[in-house]
VODREN-261264 format. One record per residue (C-alpha): residue in one letter; z, x, y. Coordinates in steps of 0.05 Angstrom, whole numbers. Layout:
BEGIN
{"a", {Z, X, Y}} ...
This chain:
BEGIN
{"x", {1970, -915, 137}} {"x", {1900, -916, 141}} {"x", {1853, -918, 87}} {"x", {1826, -849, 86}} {"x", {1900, -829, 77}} {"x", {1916, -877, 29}} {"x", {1857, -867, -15}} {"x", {1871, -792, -9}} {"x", {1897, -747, -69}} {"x", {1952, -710, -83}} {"x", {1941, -637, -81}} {"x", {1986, -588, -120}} {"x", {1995, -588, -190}} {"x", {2064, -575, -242}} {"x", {2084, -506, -230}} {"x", {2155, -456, -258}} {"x", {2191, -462, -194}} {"x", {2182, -535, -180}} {"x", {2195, -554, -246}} {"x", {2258, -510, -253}} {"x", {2287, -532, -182}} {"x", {2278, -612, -211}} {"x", {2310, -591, -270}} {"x", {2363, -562, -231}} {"x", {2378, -620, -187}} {"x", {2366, -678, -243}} {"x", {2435, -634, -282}} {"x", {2474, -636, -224}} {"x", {2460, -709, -198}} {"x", {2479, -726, -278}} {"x", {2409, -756, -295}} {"x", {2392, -694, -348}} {"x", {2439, -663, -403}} {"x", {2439, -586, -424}} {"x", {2382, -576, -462}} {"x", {2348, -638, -441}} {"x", {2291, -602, -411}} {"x", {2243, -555, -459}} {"x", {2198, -486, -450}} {"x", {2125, -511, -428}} {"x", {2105, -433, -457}} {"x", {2093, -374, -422}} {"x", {2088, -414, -358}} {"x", {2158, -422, -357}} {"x", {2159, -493, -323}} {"x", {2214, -536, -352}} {"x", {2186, -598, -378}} {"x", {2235, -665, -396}} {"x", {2252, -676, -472}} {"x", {2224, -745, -461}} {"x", {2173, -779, -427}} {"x", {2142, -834, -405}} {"x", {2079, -876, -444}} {"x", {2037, -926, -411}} {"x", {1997, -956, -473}} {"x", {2034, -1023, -476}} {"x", {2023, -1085, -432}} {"x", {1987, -1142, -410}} {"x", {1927, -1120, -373}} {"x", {1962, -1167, -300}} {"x", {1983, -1145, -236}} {"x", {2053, -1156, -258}} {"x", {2051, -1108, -308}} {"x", {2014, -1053, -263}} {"x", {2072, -1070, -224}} {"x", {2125, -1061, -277}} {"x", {2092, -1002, -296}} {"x", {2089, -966, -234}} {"x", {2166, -982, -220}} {"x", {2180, -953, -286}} {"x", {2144, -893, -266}} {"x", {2176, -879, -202}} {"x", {2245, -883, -234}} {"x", {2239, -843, -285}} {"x", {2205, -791, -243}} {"x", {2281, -793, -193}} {"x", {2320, -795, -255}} {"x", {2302, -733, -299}} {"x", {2241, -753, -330}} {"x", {2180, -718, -306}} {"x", {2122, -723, -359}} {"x", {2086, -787, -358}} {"x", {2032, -794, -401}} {"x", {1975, -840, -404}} {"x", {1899, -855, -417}} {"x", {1829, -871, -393}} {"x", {1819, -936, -439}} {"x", {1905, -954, -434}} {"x", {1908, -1025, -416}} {"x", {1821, -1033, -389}} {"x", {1839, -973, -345}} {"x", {1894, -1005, -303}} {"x", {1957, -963, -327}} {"x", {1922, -895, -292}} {"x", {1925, -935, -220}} {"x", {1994, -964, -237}} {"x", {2021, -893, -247}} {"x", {1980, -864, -194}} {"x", {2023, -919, -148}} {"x", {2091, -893, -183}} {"x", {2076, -826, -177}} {"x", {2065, -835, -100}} {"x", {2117, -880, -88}} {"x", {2164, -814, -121}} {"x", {2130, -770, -83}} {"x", {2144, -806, -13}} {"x", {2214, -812, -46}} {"x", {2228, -735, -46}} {"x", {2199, -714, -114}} {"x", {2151, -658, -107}} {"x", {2081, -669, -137}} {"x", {2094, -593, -172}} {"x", {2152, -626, -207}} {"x", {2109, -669, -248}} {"x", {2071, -661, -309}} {"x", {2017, -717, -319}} {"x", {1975, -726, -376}} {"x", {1915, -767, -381}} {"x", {1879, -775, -442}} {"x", {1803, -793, -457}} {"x", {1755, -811, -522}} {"x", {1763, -883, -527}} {"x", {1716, -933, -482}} {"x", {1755, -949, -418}} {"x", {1722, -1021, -412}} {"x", {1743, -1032, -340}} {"x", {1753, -1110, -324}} {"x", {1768, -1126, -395}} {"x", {1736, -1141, -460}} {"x", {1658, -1152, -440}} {"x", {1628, -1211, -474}} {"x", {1563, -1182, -496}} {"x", {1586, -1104, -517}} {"x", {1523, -1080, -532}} {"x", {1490, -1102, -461}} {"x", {1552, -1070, -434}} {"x", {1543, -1011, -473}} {"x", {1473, -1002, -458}} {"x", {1485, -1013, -378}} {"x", {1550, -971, -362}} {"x", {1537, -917, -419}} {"x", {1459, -907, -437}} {"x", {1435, -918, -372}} {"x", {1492, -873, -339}} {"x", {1468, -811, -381}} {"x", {1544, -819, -414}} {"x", {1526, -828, -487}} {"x", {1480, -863, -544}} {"x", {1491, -910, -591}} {"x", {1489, -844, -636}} {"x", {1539, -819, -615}} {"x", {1600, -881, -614}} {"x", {1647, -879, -677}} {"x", {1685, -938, -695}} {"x", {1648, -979, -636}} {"x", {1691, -952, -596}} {"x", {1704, -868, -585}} {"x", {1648, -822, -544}} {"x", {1653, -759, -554}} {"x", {1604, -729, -510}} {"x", {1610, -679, -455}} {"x", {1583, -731, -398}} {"x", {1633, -775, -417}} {"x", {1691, -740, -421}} {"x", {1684, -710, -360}} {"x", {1664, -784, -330}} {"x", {1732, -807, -358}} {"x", {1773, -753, -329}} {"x", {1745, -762, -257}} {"x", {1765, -830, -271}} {"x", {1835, -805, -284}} {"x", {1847, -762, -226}} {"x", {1817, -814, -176}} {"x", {1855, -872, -204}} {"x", {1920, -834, -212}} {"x", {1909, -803, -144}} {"x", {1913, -728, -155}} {"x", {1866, -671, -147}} {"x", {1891, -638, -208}} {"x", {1915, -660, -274}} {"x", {1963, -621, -308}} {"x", {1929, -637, -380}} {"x", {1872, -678, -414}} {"x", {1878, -693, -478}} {"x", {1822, -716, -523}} {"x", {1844, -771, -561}} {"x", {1840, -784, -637}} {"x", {1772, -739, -644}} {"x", {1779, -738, -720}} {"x", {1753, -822, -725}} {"x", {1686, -783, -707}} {"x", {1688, -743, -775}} {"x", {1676, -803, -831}} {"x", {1613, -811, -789}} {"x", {1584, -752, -770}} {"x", {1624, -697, -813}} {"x", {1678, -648, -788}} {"x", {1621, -587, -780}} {"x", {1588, -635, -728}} {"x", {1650, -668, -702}} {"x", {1681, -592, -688}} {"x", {1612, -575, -657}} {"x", {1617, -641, -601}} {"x", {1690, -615, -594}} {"x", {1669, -547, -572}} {"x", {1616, -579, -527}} {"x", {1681, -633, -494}} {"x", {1726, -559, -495}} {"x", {1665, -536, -453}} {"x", {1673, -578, -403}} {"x", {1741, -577, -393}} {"x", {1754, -505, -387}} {"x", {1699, -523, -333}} {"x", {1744, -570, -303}} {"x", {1794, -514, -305}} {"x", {1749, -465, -262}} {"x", {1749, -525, -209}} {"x", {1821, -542, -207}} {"x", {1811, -605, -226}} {"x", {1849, -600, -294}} {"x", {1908, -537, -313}} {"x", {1896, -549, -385}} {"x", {1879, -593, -442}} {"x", {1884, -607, -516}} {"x", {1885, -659, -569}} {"x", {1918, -725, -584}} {"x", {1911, -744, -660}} {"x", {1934, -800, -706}} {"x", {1918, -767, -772}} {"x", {1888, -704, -759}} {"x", {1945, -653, -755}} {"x", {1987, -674, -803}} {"x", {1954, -702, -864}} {"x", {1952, -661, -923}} {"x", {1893, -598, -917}} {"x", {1845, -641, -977}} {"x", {1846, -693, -937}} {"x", {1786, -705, -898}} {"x", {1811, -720, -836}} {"x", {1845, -665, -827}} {"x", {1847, -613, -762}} {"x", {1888, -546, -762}} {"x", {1921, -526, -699}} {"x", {1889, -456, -720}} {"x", {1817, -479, -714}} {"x", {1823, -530, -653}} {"x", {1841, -456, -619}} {"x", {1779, -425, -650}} {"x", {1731, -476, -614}} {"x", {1768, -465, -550}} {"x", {1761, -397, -551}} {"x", {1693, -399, -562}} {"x", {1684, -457, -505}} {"x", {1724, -419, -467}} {"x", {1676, -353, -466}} {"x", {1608, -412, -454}} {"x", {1644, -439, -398}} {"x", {1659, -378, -367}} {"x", {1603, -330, -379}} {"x", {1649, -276, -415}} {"x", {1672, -254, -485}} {"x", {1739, -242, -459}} {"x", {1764, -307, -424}} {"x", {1823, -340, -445}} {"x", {1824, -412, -459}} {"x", {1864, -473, -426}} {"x", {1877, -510, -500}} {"x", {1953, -515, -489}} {"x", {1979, -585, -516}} {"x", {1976, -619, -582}} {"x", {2004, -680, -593}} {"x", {2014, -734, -664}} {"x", {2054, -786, -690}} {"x", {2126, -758, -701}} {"x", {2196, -803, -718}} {"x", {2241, -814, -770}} {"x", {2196, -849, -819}} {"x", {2130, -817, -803}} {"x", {2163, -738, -809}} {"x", {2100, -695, -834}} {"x", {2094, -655, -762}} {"x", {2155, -628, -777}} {"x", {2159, -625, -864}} {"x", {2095, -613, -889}} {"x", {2068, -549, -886}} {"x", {1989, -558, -874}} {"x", {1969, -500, -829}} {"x", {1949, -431, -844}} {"x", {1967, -388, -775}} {"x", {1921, -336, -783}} {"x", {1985, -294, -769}} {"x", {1999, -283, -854}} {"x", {2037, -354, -867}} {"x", {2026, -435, -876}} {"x", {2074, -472, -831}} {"x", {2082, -552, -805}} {"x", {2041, -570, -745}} {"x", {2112, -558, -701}} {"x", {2114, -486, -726}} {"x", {2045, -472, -717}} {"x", {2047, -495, -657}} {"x", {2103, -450, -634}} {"x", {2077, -390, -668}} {"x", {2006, -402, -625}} {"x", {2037, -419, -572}} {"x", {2016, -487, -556}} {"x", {2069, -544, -533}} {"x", {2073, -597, -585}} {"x", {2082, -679, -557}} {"x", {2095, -743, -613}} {"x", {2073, -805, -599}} {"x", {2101, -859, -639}} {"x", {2168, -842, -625}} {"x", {2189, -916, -630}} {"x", {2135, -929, -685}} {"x", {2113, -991, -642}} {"x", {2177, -1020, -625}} {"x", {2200, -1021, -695}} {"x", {2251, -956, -696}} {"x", {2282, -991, -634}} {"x", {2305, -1052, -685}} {"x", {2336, -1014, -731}} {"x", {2349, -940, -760}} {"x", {2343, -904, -823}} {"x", {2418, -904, -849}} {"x", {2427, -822, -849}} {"x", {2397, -829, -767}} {"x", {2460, -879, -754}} {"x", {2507, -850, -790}} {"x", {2488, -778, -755}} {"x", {2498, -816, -685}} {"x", {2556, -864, -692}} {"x", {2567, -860, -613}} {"x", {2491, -881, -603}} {"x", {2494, -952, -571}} {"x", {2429, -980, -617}} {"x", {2369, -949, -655}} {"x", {2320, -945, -592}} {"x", {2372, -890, -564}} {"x", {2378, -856, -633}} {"x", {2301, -860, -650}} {"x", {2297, -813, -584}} {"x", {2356, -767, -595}} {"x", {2319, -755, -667}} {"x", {2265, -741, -636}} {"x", {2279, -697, -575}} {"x", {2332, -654, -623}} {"x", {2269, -635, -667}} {"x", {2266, -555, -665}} {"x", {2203, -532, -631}} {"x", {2183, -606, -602}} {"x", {2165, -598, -529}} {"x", {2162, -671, -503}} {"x", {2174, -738, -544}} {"x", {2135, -798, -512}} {"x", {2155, -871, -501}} {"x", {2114, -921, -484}} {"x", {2149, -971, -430}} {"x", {2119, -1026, -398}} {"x", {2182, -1058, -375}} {"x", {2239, -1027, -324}} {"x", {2298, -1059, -383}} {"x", {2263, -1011, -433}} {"x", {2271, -951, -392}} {"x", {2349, -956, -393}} {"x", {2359, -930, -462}} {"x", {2313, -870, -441}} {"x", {2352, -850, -380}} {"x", {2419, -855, -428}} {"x", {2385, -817, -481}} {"x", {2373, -762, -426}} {"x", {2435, -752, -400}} {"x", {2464, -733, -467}} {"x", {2454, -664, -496}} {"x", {2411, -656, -559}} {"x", {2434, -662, -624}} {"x", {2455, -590, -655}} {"x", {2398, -556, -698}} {"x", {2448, -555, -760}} {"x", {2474, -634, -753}} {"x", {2400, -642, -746}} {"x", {2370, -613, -809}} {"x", {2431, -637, -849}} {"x", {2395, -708, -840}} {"x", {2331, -676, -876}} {"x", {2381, -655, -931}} {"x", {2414, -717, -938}} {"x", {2353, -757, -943}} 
């Protein structure tokens, strides 16, 4: 292989057909239950219940390496979202999934099978923790036209146009494809107890801007946000961020981007913090539709049709040490509460995609098992929300 070809990327992007033949094959090889694979909208492409997270990890070859293996199994055995991020791990978990997802490819997995998500916001810091962050700061931001001082929050989130766009070429090249499926901006509400939500929603519009740019090029099919507290706090809180008015600003980025009143925007994905102990996405109602009712950030979602992700789904390794007592007695045949913090999860009505973060090829075990099973039954499921 030369290295033209080698640093060469992937053309081709998730599509219905792809996605459904995968889906398909995964059920009859046994590596994907009925009803393990959910509706990504009107696009009809059939998208795993769970997926793959790249956050945790030492920032070492051996856990690029790890990383990278997990990626590629998953990707033969039924799982094909992988999700991870600009800043995960200095930068290095977008090159070790770039080397999973072409080790899967040369494996037989089509590109147009996959769904991968990278995410951007937070400073990448390539090559670690610099010792002098302001020098840094001035040299690889200021000086690259990618941001102020003005405009970091927490020391440590840009939310400029520059360099969000800066962190999703970053993305594609290190993961190695010409497209990403989605591009998520990630935690944009730590901007608001500095600036304000008015001017926070305003630099959103600007970052939407861009991205339905990225859209128009093919380098991107679609994009969203990624929040810790945004979606699913109560509506007084400050922090919070409706589904209903994320879609307002992409509209109107949308209609900048391309010239015309009429164009339809690419905001397609949220995603939040979602499990057994953290259960607001799902039970409190916080968003007003604009379609006559108030629903949880899952309904909404549903109703506007935008696919819904959690993150947190093991609440950083603690759900996988032990359960709430209604989740274990609800799944008796469950081998430990790692598999039934997933099943929860992925049996949530209107929940497109559940994320777990896996760093090591051990961990990924209990996700393959989880898949292979069929989702709990909407009735056994909400009789848990009764019981508690």
């Amino acid at each position: 292989m030369t290295a033209e070809t080698a640093n060469a990327l992937i053309p081709g992007y998730a599509n219905a057909k792809a996605t459904q033949a995968y889906a398909e094959s995964q059920q009859a090889a046994g590596h994907a239950a009925a009803g393990h694979y959910s509706e990504f909208l009107r696009a009809r492409m059939r998208l795993s219940s769970l997926g793959v997270g790249t956050f945790g990890g030492a920032a070492t070859p051996e856990v690029d390496a790890q990383i990278s293996a997990v990626v590629t199994r998953a990707l033969l055995e039924g799982i094909n979202v992988v999700d991870t991020a600009a800043h995960y791990r200095y930068g290095r978990s977008l090159a070790a999934v770039g080397a999973g997802v072409r080790t899967a490819v040369a494996q037989g997995v089509p590109r147009e099978a996959m769904f991968l998500i990278s995410k951007g916001g937070f400073l990448t810091l390539r090559g670690g923790q610099p010792a002098d962050m302001q020098a840094w700061f001035e040299r690889e931001i200021v000086a690259q036209g990618l941001g102020t001082k003005e405009d970091l929050a927490k020391g440590a989130h840009l939310l400029t146009p520059a360099y969000i766009d800066y962190q999703l070429e970053l993305s594609r090249r290190l993961m190695g494809v010409e497209t990403l499926d989605a591009f998520l901006i990630d935690q944009p509400e730590v901007h608001i107890p500095v600036i304000g939500k008015e001017m926070t929603n305003r630099r959103l519009t600007a970052v939407f801007e861009v991205l339905e740019r990225a859209v128009r090029e093919k380098r991107l099919r679609s994009y969203g946000i990624s929040t810790f507290e945004g979606l699913r706090v109560e509506t007084d809180n400050p922090m919070f961020q409706s589904i209903t008015s994320m879609i307002g600003l992409a509209e109107r980025a949308a209609q900048e981007a391309g010239g015309d009143e009429h164009a339809r925007h690419h905001f397609k994905i949220v995603m939040m913090p979602f499990n057994q102990v953290m259960p607001e996405a799902f039970t409190r109602f916080n968003t007003a539709t604009g379609q006559g009712n108030v629903a949880s950030p899952i309904q909404a979602a549903h109703q506007l049709e935008v696919y819904t992700m959690a993150s947190h789904t093991m609440l950083k390794g603690h759900l996988a040490q032990q359960s709430l007592d209604g989740i274990a007695q609800a799944m008796p045949c469950l081998a430990n509460p790692a598999q039934r913090a997933m099943q929860f999860n992925r049996s949530t009505p209107g929940l497109g995609t559940s994320l777990v973060g896996i760093s090591t090829p051990e961990h990924l075990d209990d996700l393959l098992t989880v898949a292979r099973i069929p989702p709990m039954e909407r009735k056994i499921y909400l009789a848990m929300y009764q019981k508690a």
